[in-house]
N, C-alpha and C positions, 0 to 999 in steps of 0.2 A: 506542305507547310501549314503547321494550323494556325487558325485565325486567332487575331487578338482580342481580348475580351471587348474592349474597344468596337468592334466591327462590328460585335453581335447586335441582330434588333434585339429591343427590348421588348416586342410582340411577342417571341416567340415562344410556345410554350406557355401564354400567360396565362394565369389562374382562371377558371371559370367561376361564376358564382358558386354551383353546385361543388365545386372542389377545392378543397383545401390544401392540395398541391402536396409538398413535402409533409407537411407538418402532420395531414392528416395520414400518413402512414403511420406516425408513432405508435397508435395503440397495437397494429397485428408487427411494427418493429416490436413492440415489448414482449409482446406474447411469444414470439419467434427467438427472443433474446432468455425468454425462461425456458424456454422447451427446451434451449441449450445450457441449460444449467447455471447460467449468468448469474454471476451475484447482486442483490440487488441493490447497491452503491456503483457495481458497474455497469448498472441496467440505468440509472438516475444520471452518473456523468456519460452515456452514449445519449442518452435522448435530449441533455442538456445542451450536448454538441450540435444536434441536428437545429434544435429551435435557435441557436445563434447564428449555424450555417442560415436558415430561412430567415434570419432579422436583417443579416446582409444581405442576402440575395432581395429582398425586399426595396431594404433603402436605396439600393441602386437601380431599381427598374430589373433585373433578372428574370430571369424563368423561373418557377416555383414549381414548375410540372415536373415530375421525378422524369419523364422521359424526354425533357426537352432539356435538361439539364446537363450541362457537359463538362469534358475534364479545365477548360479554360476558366469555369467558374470559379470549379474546386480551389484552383492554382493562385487566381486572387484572391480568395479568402484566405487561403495559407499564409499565403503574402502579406495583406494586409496583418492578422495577426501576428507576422516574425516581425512586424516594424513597430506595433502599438503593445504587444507583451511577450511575456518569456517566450525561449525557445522550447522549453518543454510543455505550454502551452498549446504552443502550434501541433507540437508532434503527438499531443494528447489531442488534440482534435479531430488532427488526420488519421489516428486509428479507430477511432469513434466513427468517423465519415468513411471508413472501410469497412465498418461490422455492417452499417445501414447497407453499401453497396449489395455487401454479400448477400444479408436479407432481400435487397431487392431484384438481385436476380439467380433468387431461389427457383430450379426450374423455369426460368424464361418468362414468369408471368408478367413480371412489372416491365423489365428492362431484361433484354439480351447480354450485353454486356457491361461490365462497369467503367463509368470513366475514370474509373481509377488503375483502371486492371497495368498500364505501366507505369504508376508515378510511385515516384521513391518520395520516400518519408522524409522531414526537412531535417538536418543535422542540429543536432544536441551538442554544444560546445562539453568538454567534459567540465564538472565544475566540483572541487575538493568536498567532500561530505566531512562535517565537522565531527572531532571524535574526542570526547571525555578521555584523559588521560589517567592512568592508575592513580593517582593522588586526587584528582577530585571525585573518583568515582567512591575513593573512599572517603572524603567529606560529605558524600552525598550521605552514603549509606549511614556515619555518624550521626547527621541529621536526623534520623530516623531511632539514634535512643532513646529508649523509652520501656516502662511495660503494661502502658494502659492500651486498652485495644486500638486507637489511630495507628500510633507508633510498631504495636506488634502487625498490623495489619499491611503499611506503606513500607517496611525493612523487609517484610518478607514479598512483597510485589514487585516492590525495586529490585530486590535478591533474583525473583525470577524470570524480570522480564530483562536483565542484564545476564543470567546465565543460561536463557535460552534465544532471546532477539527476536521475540512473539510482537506480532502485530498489535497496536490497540486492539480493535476487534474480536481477533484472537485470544488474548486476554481474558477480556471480560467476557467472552462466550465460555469460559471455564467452567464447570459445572461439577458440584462437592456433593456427590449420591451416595456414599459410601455402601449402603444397603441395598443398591442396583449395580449389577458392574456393565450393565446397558449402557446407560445412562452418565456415569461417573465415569468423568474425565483425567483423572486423579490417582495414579499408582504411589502410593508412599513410600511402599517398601519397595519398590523399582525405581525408584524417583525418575517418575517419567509422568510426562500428561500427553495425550491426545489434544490436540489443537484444530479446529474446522480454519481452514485458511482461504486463501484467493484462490477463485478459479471452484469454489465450494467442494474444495477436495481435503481428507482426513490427512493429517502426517505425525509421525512422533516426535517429541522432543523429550531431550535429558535434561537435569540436570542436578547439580551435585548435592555435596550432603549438610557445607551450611545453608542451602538455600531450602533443602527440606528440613533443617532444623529452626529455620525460621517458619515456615509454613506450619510445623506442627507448633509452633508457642501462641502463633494465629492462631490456628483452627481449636486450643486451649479457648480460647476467651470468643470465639466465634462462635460455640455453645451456650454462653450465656446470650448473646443479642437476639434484641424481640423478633429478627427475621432469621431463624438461626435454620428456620423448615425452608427455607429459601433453597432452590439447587444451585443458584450462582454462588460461586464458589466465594468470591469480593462481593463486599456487603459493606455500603455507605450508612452513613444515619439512621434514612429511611430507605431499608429494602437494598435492592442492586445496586454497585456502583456504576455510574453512569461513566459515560467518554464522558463527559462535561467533566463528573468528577474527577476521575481519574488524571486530567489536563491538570486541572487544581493541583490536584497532591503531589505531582513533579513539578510544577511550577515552586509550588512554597516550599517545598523539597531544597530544592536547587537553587532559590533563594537566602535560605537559613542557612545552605553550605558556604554562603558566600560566590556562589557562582552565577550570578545574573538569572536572566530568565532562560531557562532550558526548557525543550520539548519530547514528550514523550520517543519521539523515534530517536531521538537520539539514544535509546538504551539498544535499540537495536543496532547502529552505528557501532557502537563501540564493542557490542555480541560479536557481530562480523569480525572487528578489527584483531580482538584478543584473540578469534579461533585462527584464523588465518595468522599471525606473530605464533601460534602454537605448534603453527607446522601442519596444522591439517587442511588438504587440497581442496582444492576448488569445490569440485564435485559434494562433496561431503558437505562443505559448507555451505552449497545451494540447497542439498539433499533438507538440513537441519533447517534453512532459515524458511524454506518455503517458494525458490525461487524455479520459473521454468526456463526462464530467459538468461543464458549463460553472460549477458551483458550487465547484468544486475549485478553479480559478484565482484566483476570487474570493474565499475562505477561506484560501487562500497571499501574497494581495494586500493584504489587509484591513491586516495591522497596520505595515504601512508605507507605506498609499495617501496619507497625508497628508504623508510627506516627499518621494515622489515629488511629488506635486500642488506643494508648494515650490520643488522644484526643478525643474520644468518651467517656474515662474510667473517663474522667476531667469532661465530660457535665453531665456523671449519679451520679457523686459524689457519689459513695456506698459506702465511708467508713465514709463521715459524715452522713447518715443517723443513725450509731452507737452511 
């Protein structure tokens, strides 16, 4: 029976001066986290998780020693965080505090084993992902008449990042080489781009031919802008469009539609939702969007698998075949 956190000294394990306990792992944890090709936003939320792991273990008198550290800690931190924030919170921590384990008993140096090695991940209630319905998707994109370069530029970004369901990042990592096919991300006549995605693995996406007839009325008047030598394909004011900007332009977007304030994932959302009402499988759909985790499509799917199922039960007609 293990003990309760409760029972444990608070001696034990306790920091030396010379040692900085957990936190001072961080830098050969990052090193360890790039030699594995980790991306470096998920190199930032894994080490973000450890120094909040160590700001509790602190406030309460804990261990801070990575090897005097045990699974009864973990379990109150978990805990406490399922009671003060999200659940996907919690379960974004405990996989953050499972990359460290694994780091730390890389070949046996730090730690033997981890005390993680049999705790299950805390439960993620499912919770509906909001999806733009075809009528405001098309308010949106009305929003976006126009033929001055904003207008040509925000009709054709919306165009694509609703006909492929590209990450922000992915997005604007886009890059317009046309005179390098290295380097340029960007098939017109294939209308396909290459996207660098999560996990810093390459994948393709399609997509159709208003959406590359929009791109080409941009890439018209993206010629004349003072950053036109630019290889980012999106080009703000000055230079690259930033996430910041890019936030902006769906927001005022979405606002001028009449539809409150919306978020850029949200074109992702509804990417998912129209391939999946198109008939196309799972698989294919994780294939295009990016996903490794077959939970993903299914958590995308959820909150409108029941009007799909309608409208598939409409296209087979079985009960006039009676």
């Amino acid at each position: 029976m293990r003990q309760s956190v409760n029972s444990l000294p608070d001696t034990v394990g306790a920091v030396n001066a010379d040692d900085d306990g957990i936190v001072g792992e961080l830098p050969a944890f990052r090193r360890y986290l790039r030699s594995n090709n980790r991306a470096p936003k998920t190199v930032q939320t894994y080490e973000e998780a450890v120094r909040r792991f160590a700001d509790f273990l602190a406030e309460r008198g804990m261990p801070q020693d990575v090897r005097a550290i045990r699974r009864e800690h973990i379990e109150a931190f978990i805990e406490h965080l399922l009671d003060t924030q999200k659940a996907t919170t919690a379960a974004n921590r405990f996989r953050s505090l499972q990359a460290f384990w694994r780091y730390a008993t890389v070949d046996g140096e730090i730690v033997k084993e981890s005390p993680m090695a049999r705790m299950l991940p805390p439960k993620i209630p499912v919770q509906e992902v909001p999806v733009l319905r075809d009528d405001e998707l098309g308010r949106l994109l009305a929003a976006c008449d126009g033929t001055d370069f904003e207008n040509r530029r925000d009709m054709a970004l919306l165009r694509f990042m609703l006909d492929t369901g590209c990450r922000i990042g992915e997005v604007l990592a886009l890059r317009w080489t046309p005179g390098d096919s290295e380097t340029n991300d960007l098939d017109m006549d294939a209308e396909t781009a290459r996207v660098f995605g999560k996990g810093r693995r390459w994948r393709l996406v399609s997509f159709g031919s208003r959406t590359g007839r929009a791109i080409d009325k941009y890439l018209r008047l993206r010629k004349q802008h003072g950053d036109a030598s630019s290889p980012s394909l999106w080009l703000g004011k000055r230079g690259a469009l930033t996430d910041q900007g890019l936030r902006l332009i769906i927001r005022r977007r979405g606002e001028r539609a009449g539809l409150g304030r919306i978020w850029p994932h949200m074109t992702r959302h509804a990417a998912a939702h129209n391939l999946l009402s198109a008939g196309m499988n799972e698989g294919d759909v994780s294939k295009l969007m990016g996903w490794t985790d077959p939970q993903m499509v299914k958590r995308y799917a959820s909150s409108t698998a029941g009007e799909r199922a309608i409208a598939a039960h409409k296209r087979l007609g079985l009960g006039d075949r009676l």
